[in-house]
C-alpha positions as CSV (number, residue, x, y, z in Angstrom):
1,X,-30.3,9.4,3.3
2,X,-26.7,9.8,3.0
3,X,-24.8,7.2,1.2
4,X,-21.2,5.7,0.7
5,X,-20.4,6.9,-3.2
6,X,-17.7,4.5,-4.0
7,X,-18.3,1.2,-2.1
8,X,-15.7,-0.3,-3.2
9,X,-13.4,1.6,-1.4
10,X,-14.4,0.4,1.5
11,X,-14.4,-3.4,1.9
12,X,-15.3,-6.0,4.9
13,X,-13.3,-8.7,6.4
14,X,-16.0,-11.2,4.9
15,X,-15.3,-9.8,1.5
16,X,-11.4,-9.9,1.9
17,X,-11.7,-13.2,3.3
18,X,-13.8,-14.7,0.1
19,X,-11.4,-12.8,-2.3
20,X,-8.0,-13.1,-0.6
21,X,-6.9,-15.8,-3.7
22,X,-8.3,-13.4,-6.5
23,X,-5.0,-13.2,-8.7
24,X,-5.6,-9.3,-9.1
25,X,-6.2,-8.6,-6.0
26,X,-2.7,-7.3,-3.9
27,X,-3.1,-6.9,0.2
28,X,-0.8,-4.5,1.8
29,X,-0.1,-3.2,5.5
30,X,0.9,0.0,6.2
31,X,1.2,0.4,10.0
32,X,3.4,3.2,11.9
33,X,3.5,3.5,15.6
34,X,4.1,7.5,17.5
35,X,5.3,7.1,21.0
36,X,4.5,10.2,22.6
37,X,8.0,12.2,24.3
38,X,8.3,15.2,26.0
39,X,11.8,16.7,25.0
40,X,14.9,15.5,22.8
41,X,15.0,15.7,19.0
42,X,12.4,13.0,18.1
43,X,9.6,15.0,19.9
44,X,6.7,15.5,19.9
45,X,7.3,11.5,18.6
46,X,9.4,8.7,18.2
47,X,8.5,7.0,14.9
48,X,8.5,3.4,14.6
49,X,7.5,1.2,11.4
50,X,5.7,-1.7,11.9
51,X,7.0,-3.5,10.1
52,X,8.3,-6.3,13.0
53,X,4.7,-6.9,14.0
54,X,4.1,-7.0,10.3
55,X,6.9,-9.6,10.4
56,X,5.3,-11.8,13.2
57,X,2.0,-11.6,11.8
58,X,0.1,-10.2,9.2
59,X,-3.0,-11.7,6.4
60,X,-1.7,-14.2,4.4
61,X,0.1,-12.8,1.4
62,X,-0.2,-9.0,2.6
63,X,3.0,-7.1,1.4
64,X,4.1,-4.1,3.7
65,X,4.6,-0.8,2.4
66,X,6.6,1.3,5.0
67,X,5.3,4.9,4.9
68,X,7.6,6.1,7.3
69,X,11.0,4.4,6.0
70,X,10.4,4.6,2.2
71,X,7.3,6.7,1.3
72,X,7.9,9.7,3.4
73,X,10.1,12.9,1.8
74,X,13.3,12.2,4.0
75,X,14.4,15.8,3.3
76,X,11.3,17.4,4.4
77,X,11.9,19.4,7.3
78,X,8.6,17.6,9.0
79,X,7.6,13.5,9.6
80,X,5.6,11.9,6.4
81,X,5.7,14.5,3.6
82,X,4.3,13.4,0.1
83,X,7.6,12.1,-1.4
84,X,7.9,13.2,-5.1
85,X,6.3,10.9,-8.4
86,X,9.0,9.2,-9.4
87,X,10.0,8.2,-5.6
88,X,6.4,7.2,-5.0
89,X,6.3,4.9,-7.8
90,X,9.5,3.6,-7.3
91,X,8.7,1.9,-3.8
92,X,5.0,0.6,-4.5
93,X,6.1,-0.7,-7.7
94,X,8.9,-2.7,-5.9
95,X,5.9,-4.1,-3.7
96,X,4.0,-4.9,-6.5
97,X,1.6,-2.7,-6.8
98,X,1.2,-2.2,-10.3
99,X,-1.2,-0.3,-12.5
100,X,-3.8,-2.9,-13.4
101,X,-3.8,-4.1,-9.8
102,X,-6.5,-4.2,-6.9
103,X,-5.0,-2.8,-3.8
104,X,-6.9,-3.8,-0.5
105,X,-4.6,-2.0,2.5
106,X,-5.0,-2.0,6.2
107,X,-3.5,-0.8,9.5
108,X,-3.1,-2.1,13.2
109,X,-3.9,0.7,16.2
110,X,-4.7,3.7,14.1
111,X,-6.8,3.3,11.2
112,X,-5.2,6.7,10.1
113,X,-2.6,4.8,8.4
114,X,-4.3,2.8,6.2
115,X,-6.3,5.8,5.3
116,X,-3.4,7.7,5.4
117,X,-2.0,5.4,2.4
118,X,-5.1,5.2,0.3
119,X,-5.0,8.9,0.1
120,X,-1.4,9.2,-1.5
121,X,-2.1,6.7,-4.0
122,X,-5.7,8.5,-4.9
123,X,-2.8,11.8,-5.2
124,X,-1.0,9.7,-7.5
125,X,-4.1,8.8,-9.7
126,X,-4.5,5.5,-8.5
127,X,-8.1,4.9,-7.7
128,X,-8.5,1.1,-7.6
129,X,-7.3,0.9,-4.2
130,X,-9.9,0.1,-1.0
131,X,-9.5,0.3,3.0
132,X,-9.6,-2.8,4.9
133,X,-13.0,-1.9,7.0
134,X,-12.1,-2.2,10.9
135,X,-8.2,-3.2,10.4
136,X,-6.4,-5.8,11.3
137,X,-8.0,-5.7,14.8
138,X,-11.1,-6.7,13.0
139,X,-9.8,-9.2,11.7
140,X,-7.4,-11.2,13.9
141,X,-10.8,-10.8,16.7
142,X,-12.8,-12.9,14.2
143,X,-9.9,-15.4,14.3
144,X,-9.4,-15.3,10.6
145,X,-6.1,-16.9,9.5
146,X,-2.9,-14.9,9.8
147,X,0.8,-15.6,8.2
148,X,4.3,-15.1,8.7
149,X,5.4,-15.7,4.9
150,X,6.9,-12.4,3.3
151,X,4.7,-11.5,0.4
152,X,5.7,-12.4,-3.0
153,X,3.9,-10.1,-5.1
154,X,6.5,-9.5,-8.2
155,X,7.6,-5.7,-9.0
156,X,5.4,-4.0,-11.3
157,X,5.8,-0.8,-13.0
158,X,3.4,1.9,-11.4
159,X,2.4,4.7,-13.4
160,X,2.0,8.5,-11.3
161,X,-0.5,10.7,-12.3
162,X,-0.2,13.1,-10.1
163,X,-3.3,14.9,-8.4
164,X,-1.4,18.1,-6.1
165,X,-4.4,19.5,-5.5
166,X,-4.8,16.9,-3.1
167,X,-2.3,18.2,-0.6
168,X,-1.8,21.8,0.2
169,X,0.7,24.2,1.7
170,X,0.7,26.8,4.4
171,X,0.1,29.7,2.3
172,X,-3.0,28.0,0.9
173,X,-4.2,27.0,4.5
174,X,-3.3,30.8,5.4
175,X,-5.2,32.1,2.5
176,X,-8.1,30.5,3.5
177,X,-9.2,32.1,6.9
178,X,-11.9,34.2,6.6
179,X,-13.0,32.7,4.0
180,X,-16.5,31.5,4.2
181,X,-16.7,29.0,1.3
182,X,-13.9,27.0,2.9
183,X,-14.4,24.5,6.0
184,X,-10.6,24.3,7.6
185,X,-11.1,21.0,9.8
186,X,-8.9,19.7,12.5
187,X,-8.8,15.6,13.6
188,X,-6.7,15.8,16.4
189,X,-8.0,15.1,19.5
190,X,-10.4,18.3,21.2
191,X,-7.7,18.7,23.8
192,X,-5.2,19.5,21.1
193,X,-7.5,21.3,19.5
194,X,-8.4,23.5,22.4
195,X,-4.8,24.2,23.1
196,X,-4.5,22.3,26.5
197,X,-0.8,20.9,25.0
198,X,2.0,22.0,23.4
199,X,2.7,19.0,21.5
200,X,3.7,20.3,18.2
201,X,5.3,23.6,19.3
202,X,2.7,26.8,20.1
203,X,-0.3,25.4,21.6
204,X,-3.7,25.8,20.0
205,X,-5.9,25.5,16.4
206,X,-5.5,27.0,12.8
207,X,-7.6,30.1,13.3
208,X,-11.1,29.4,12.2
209,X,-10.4,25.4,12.1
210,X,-13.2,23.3,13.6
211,X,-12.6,20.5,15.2
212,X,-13.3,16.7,13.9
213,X,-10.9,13.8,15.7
214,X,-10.7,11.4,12.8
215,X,-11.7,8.9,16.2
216,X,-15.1,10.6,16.3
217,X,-15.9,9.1,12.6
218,X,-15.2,5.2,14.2
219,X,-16.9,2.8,15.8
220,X,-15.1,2.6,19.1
221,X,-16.2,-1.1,19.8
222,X,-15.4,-2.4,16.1
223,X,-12.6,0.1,14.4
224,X,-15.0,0.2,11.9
225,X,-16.3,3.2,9.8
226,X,-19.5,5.0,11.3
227,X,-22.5,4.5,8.7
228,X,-23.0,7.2,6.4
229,X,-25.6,9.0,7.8
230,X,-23.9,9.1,11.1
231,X,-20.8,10.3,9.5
232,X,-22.6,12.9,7.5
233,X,-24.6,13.9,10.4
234,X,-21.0,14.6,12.2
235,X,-19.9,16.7,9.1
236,X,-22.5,18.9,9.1
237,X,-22.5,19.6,12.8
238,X,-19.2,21.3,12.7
239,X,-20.2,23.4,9.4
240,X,-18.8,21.0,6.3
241,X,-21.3,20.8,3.7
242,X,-20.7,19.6,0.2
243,X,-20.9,23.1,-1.4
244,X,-17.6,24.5,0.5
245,X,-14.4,23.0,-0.1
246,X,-12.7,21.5,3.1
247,X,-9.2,21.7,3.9
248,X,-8.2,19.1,6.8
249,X,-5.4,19.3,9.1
250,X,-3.9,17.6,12.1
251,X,-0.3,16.6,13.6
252,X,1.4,15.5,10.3
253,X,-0.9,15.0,7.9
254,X,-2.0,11.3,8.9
255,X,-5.6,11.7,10.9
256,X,-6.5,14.2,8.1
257,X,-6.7,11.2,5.6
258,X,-9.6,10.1,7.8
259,X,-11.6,12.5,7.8
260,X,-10.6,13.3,4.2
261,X,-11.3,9.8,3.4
262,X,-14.6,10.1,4.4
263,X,-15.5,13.5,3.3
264,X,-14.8,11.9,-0.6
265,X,-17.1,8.5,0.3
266,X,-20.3,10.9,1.0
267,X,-19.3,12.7,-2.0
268,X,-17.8,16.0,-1.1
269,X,-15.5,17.2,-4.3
270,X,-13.0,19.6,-2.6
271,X,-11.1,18.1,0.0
272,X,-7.9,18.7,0.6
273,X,-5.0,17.9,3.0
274,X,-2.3,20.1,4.7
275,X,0.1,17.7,4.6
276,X,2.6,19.2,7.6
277,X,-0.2,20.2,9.4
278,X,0.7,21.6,12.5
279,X,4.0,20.1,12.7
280,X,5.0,23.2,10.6
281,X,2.1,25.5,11.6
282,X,3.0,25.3,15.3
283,X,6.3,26.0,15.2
284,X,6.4,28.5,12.4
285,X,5.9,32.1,14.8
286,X,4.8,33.8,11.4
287,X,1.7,32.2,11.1
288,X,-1.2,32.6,13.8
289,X,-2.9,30.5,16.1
290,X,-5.6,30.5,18.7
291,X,-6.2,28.6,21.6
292,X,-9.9,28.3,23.4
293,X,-8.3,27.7,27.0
């Protein structure tokens, strides 16, 4: 029987409901909306915080941290690059977020996000931080309350440690093909995958990737997390066992975190994500690629 390792890091809106008063316990959003475009310099997307839905309505005394605005590298040639320690700890100290804290965060739409966040502060060394299980759709369908009010958790000092295995280059990705101890997986969607659009550039797949869509590890009714032998049971169809190390990839390095996400709750010890994923691999004529189309 497979099994969640660190259940904790994973929590229900019954649980977050009973404890949303604990004094140690800090709430944060972390939503980002893509609008698909064709052409023009924001393709493949037009990035846009949430931060005004935040605004309208959010749990009561969530803060929101704005991955796209503050913790993305802004000099990075691609969206949502790991910024660097000091940057990092910088803007989720300013939301409060310090190192004795509890950190429960959660998305709206794409559950990536909220994965997407847990991930970067596990790659600063923060491990006391949990994903909000089924979102903020979850929630707001049970009719649980919902606020307005800014947050005001005070500043904190945040501590990096960092982890850089945790994210990985092209050359590493590169490196890898061909070999067999190392599972590349892709969690875009199969069409992508396949090579049926051009979305990021040269259409098509890492050569040698297998395809996962982070999608395929939720519940489609409830946003939540498939159980863990379902999960597990997806894993090992594509060829990601616990004895090879997995490198996951997708658009920009935000679906990875799901399936990345995952891979660490049942237990796997070598995950890592490329974090420009093929938002530099596409484009990048150098490197190859392979469609099955």
């Amino acid at each position: 029987m497979a099994e969640y390792r660190y259940p904790g890091a994973i929590v229900s809106t019954d649980w977050l409901a009973a404890h949303l008063n604990d004094p140690e316990l800090h709430v944060y959003e972390s939503t980002v909306f893509l609008h698909h475009v064709e052409e023009g310099p924001d393709a493949p997307y037009r990035v846009e915080s949430g931060r005004a839905q935040y605004n309208a309505a959010h749990i009561p005394g969530a803060g929101f941290i704005d991955i796209a605005g503050d913790l993305s590298d802004a000099d990075a040639p691609t969206h949502f690059m790991m910024p660097s320690a000091n940057r990092f700890a910088e803007v989720v100290g300013r939301a409060g977020l310090g190192d004795e804290a509890r950190a429960v965060i959660y998305s709206r739409g794409n559950k990536q996000w909220a994965t997407r966040l847990w991930w970067m502060l596990r790659a600063m060394g923060f491990d006391n931080a949990a994903v909000l299980d089924g979102g903020w759709e979850k929630w707001s369908a049970e009719e649980r309350p919902a606020s307005d009010a800014p947050a005001a958790y005070a500043p904190a000092t945040f501590t990096p440690r960092p982890r850089p295995e945790l994210f990985v280059g092209k050359e590493a990705v590169a490196a890898a093909m061909g070999d067999a101890g190392i599972c590349t997986i892709n969690a875009l969607l199969p069409e992508l995958h396949r090579g049926e659009s051009k979305r990021y550039g040269r259409a098509g797949h890492i050569p040698g990737s297998v395809s996962l869509p982070c999608a395929a590890l939720l519940d489609p009714k409830t946003n939540t997390f498939l159980p863990p032998d379902a999960a597990q049971a997806r894993f090992e169809e594509i060829g990601a066992t616990p004895d090879r190390k997995s490198i996951v990839y997708c658009g920009g390095g935000i679906a990875a975190t799901l399936d990345a996400f995952l891979l660490h709750q049942l237990g796997y010890e070598d995950i890592t994500v490329y974090d420009a994923s093929m938002s530099e691999w596409a484009k990048d004529e150098s490197l190859p690629i392979d469609v099955d189309v």
